[in-house]
VEXMI-440014 format. One record per residue: z, y, x of N, C-alpha, C in turn. Coordinates in steps of 0.1 Angstrom, whole numbers, plus 5000, padded with zeros to 4 digits. Atoms other than C-alpha are relative to their C-alpha. Example, Ala and Ser with C-alpha at 12.3 -4.5 7.8 and 13.67 -1.06 7.14 Angstrom:
2
500049885009507849555123500050125009500049894991507149895137500850114992
END
This chain:
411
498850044992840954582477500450115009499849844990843054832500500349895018500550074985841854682539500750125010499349924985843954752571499249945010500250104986842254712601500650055010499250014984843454682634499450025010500650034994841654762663500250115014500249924988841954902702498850025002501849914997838055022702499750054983501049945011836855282675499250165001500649904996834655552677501050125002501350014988834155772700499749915004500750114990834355472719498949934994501250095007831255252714499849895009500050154994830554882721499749914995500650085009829854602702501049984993499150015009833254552688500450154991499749925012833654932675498650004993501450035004830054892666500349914984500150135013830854552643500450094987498749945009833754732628499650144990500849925006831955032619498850004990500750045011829454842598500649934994499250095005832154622587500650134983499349875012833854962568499150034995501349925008830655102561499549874984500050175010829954742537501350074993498750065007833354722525500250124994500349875010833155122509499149984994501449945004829855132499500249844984500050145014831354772474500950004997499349955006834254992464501649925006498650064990836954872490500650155004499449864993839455122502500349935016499750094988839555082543500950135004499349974998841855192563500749965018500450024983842355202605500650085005499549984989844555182628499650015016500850004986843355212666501350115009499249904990844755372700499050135001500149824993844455752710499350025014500250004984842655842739501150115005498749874993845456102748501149874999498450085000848455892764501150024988498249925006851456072745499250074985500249915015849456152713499649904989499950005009849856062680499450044991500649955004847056122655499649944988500550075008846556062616498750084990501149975007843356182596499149944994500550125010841356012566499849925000499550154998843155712568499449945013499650094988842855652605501350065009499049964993845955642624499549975021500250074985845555672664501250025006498549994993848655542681500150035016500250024981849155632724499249895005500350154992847555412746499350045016499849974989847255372781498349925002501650074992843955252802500149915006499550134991843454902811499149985011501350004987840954902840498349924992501250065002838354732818498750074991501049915011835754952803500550084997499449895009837155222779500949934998498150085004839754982768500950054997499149895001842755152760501249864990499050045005846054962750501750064998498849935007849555022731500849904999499350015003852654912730501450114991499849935005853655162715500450044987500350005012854355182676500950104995499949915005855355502662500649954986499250065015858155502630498650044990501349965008855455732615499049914995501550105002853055512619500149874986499450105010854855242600500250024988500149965010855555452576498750064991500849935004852655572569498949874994500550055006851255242567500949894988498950035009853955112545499150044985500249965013852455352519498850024994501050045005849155252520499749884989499950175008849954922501499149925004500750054998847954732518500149814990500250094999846254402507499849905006500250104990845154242532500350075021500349944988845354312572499049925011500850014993842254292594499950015015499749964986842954252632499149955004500850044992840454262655499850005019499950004987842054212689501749954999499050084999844453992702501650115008498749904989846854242726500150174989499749795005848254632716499949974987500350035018847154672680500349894993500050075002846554382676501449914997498250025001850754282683499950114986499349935009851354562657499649944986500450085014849054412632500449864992499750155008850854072630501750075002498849965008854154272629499850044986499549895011853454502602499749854989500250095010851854182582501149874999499350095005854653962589501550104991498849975005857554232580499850054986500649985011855454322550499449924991500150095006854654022540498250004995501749945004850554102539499449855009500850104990848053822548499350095010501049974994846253832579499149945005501250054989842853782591499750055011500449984986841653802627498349985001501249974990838253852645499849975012500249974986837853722675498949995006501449964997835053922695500349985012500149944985836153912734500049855001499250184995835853562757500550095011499349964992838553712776500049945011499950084989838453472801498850055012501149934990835053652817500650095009499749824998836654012820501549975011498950034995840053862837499750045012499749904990838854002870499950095003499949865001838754352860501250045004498749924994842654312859500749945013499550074990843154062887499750035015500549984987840654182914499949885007500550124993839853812923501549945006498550064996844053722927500149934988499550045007844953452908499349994986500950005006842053412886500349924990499850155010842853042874501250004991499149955008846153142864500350024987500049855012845653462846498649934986500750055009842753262828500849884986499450085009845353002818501050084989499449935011847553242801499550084991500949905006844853462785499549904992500350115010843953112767501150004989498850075010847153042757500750164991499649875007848053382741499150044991501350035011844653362725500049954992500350135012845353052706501750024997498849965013848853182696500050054992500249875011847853452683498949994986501049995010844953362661500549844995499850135010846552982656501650054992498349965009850353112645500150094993499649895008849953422630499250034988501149985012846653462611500149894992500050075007845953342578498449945000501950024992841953312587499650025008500449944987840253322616498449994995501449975002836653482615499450015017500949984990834253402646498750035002501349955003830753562653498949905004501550105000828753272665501049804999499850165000828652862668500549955017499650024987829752902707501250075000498650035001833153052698500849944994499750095005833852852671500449865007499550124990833652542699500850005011498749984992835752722722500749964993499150055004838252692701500149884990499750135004837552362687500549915007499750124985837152162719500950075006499449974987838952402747501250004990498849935001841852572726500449854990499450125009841952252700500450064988500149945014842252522671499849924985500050055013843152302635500150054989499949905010842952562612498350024994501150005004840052642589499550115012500549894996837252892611498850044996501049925012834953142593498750015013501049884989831753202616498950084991500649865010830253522601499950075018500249904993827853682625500350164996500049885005828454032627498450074996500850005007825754232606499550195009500549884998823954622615499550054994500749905010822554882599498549985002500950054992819554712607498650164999500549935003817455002588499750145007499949884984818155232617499250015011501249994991815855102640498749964994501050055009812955012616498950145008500849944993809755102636499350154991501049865008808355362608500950095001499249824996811255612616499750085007501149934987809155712646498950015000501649985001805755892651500249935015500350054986803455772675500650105013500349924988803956092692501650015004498749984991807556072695500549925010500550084992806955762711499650035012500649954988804555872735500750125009498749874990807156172746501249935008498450104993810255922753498949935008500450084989807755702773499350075015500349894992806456022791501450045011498849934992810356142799500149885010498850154987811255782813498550005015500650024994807755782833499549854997500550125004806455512814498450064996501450005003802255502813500149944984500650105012800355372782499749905002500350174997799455072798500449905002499650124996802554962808500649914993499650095012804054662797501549995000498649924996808054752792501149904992498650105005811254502795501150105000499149934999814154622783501349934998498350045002817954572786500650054992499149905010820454732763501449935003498750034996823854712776500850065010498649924985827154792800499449945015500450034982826054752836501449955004498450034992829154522847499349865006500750074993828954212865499749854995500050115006829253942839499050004990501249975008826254082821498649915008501450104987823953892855498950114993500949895000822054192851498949995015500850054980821354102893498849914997500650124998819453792877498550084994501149905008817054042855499350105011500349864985816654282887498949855007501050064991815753932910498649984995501550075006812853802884499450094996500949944998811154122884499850045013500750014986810654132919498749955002501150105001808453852913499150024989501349955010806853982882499650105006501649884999805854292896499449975012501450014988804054152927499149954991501150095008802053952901499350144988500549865009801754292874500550095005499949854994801254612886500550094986499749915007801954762854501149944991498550095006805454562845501350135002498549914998808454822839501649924997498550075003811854702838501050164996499549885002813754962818501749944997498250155003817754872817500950184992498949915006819855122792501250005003498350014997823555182798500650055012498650004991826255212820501049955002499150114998829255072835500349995013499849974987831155012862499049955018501350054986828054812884499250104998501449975000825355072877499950035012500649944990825155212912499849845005500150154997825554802922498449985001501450015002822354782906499050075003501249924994820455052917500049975014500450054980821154972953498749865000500850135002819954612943498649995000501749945003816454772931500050065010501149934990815754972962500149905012499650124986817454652986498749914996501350105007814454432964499450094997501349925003812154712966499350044992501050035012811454732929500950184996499049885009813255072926498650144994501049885003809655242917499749924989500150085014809555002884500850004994498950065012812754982871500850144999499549865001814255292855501449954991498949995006817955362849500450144990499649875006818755572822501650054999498749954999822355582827500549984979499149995016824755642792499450074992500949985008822655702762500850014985499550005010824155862732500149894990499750115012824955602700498750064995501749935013821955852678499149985007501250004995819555822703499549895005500150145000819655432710499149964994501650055004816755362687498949975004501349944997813655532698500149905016500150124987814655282734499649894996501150105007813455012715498750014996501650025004810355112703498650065008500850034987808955182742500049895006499850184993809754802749499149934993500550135004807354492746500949934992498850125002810354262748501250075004498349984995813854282753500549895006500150114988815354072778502049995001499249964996818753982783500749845010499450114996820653672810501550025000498150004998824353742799500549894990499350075007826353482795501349984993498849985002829253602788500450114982500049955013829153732751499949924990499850055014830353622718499250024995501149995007827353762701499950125005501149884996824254002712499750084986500649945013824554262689498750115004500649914997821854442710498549924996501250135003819654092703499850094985500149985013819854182668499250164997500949895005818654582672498350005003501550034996815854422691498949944988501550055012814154242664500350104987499949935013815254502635499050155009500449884996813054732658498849915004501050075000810254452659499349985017500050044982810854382695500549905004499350174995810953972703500950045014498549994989813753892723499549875010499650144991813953662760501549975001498649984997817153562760500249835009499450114988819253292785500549914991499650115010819752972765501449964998498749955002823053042752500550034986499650065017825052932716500150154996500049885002825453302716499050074993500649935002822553392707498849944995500650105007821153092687499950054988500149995013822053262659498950154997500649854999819853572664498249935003501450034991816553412686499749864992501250125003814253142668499349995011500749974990812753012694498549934997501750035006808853032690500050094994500249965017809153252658500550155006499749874999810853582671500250055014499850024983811353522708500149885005500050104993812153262735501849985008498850064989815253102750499649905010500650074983814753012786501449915003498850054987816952792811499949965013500449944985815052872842500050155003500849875001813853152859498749995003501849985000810553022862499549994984500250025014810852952822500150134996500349865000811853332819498850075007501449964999808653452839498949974996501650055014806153222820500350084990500249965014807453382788499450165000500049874998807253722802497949984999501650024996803653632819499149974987500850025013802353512787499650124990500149905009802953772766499450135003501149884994801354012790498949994999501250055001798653812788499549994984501050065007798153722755501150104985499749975016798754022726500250024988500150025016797853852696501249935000498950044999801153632702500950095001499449914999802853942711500850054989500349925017801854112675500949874990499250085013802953782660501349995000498149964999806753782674500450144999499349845001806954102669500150004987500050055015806354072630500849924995498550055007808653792628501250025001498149974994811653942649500050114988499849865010811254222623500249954986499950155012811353952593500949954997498650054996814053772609501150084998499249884999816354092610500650004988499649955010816954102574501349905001498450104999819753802581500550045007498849904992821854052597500250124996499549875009822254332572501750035005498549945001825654492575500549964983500050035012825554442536500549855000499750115007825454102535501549935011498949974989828154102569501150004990498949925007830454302546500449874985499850065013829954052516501149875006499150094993831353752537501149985006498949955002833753902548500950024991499449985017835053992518500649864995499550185003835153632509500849965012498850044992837553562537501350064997498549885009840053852523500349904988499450085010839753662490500949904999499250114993840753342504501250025005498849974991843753522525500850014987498649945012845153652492499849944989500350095008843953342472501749974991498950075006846953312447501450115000498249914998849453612458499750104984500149875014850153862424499550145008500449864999848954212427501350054998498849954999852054422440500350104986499549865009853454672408500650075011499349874992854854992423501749895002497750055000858854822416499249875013499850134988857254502437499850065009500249924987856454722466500950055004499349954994858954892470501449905000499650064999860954592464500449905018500050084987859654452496500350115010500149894984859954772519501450024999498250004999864154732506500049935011499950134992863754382520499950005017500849954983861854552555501950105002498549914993865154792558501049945001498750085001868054552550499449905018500450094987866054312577500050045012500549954986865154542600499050035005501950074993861854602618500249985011499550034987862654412643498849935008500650034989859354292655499249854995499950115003860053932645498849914988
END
């Protein structure tokens, strides 16, 4: 099939949604798909196309790297005119995402959607705490236009967006949930010697003895990163040799480090700051556990590097992340914080339990290939284009008459 996708985040930037998307293409080539990707430019006023990705302008929305477009270049149009697309793949509701349900309605191309953000979290990045309730109510309803009026499929990554839009938005349309999938083979503990091991746990100031939580994520404030800071306060008066290691960056990290020297834990808990995409690995395999209380996420794709790197997960008992955490078998879903420090406390205590979730998060992993991601996918395209003929050259350019006589008017 020849795949458009759609998307305001793709590498450089990195995150969990160019992340998906990135194993998403990687699948969908490697099973003789042609892909094909649109995204914004980080240069305001620039226009950029190279082996089939087009990057259109786009401006900065205060929220992370974000970057949006209204913008749509004739070029662009044209250029994807003569890709002949099959199907189109949008994976964001605003900027791109508008162009992706133009070009498929004036072209007449099915589309499927993705929806990866609960926008409703992030809304006071743009509001600054004005009008919250509002801005929440229109960020719903533009949500559920867009993925109930325009798509032909809707693909969600867990069983807690799926019920957003069953119960809140009332969504009557079929919905695909297809977690997203990783290269999981990337973090697989035999890619590392011991000794390179022992070097990364040396740089961070990590002993051999200690026993090392780790985060993996953006330092913002809907991550409750604050809640992971309070409950090692209290672990480390109880273990002297408890590290709290937190990866990333974002716009709270100094938030957080003040937080660690205001709770006095700032001689345990190490910030590494922004940590290249290649070197993300080897941070997993100086961690016991991995730890995370964010509620605010459609799916932990960082849950997922933790067990493909045979590192049980604590996570905050959350549909998000049901589909990742067996609880017992690969890690633990809490809904205290005294139920998160028993699981911690335990495991410091008792190794052979340790060894056993570690073995099964690494087990577990395999139901999250990017492979089998990409296969299911796939079966959603089918379905979009269940029944339409395969364009001839005369039917193609038949319809791009139809696009000029009409107009591209948007509509």
């Amino acid at each position: 099939m020849r795949i458009g996708i759609f998307t305001d985040t793709y590498p450089p930037y990195i995150n969990g949604v160019s992340t998906s998307i990135v194993m998403l293409v990687s699948a969908l080539e490697k099973s003789g798909n042609q892909v094909f990707i649109v995204t914004v430019n980080a240069k305001e006023h620039s226009y950029e196309y190279e082996d089939k990705i087009i990057r259109i302008p786009g401006i900065p929305t205060g929220i992370y790297d974000y970057r949006l477009t209204g913008i749509y270049p004739i070029r662009a149009i044209n250029k994807i005119k003569a890709w002949n697309l099959d199907v189109i793949h949008s994976h964001t509701e605003f900027g791109v995402g508008t162009f992706a349900r133009i070009i498929a309605k004036q072209l007449d191309i099915p589309l499927v959607h993705t929806y990866h953000t609960m926008y409703e979290d992030y809304v006071h990045y743009i509001t600054k705490g004005y009008f919250d309730g509002a801005s929440k109510k229109i960020v719903a309803h533009l949500t559920k236009f867009y993925c109930d009026k325009t798509a032909s499929e809707l693909i969600v990554p867990t069983r807690k967006t799926y019920n957003l839009f069953k119960e809140k938005y009332h969504f009557d349309k079929d919905i695909h949930i297809i977690p997203t999938g990783i290269e999981t083979e990337r973090f697989f503990k035999e890619n590392f010697t011991k000794s390179q091991i022992a070097e990364k746990k040396k740089s961070l100031g990590i002993s051999p003895n200690d026993f090392v939580v780790l985060y993996v994520g953006r330092l913002a404030k809907e991550k409750n990163v604050d809640y992971l800071l309070e409950q090692h306060k209290i672990l480390s008066k109880k273990n002297n040799n408890i590290k709290l290691l937190i990866v990333g960056s974002g716009p709270d990290l100094e938030h957080f480090k003040n937080l660690s020297k205001k709770l006095k834990i700032d001689d345990s808990v190490i910030f590494t700051d922004k940590v290249p995409w290649d070197d993300i690995p080897i941070y997993y395999q100086v961690a016991d556990v991995f730890v995370t209380a964010s509620l605010s996420e459609t799916q932990g794709l960082t849950l997922i590097e933790a067990i493909s790197s045979s590192v049980p997960v604590i996570a905050i008992n959350d549909d998000s992340f049901k589909e990742v955490v067996v609880d017992g078998l690969n890690g633990y879903l809490f809904n205290t914080k005294k139920e998160y420090r028993n699981y911690i406390t335990d495991l410091i205590k008792d190794n052979e339990k340790l060894n056993y979730l570690s073995r099964q998060a690494r087990a577990s992993s395999s139901n999250h290939s990017y492979k089998y991601f990409g296969e299911r996918v796939l079966d959603v395209y089918k379905e979009a284009t269940k029944g339409r003929i395969k364009d001839t050259p005369k039917g193609f350019f038949e319809r791009l008459k139809n696009v000029v006589k009409g107009g591209f008017n948007g509509k």
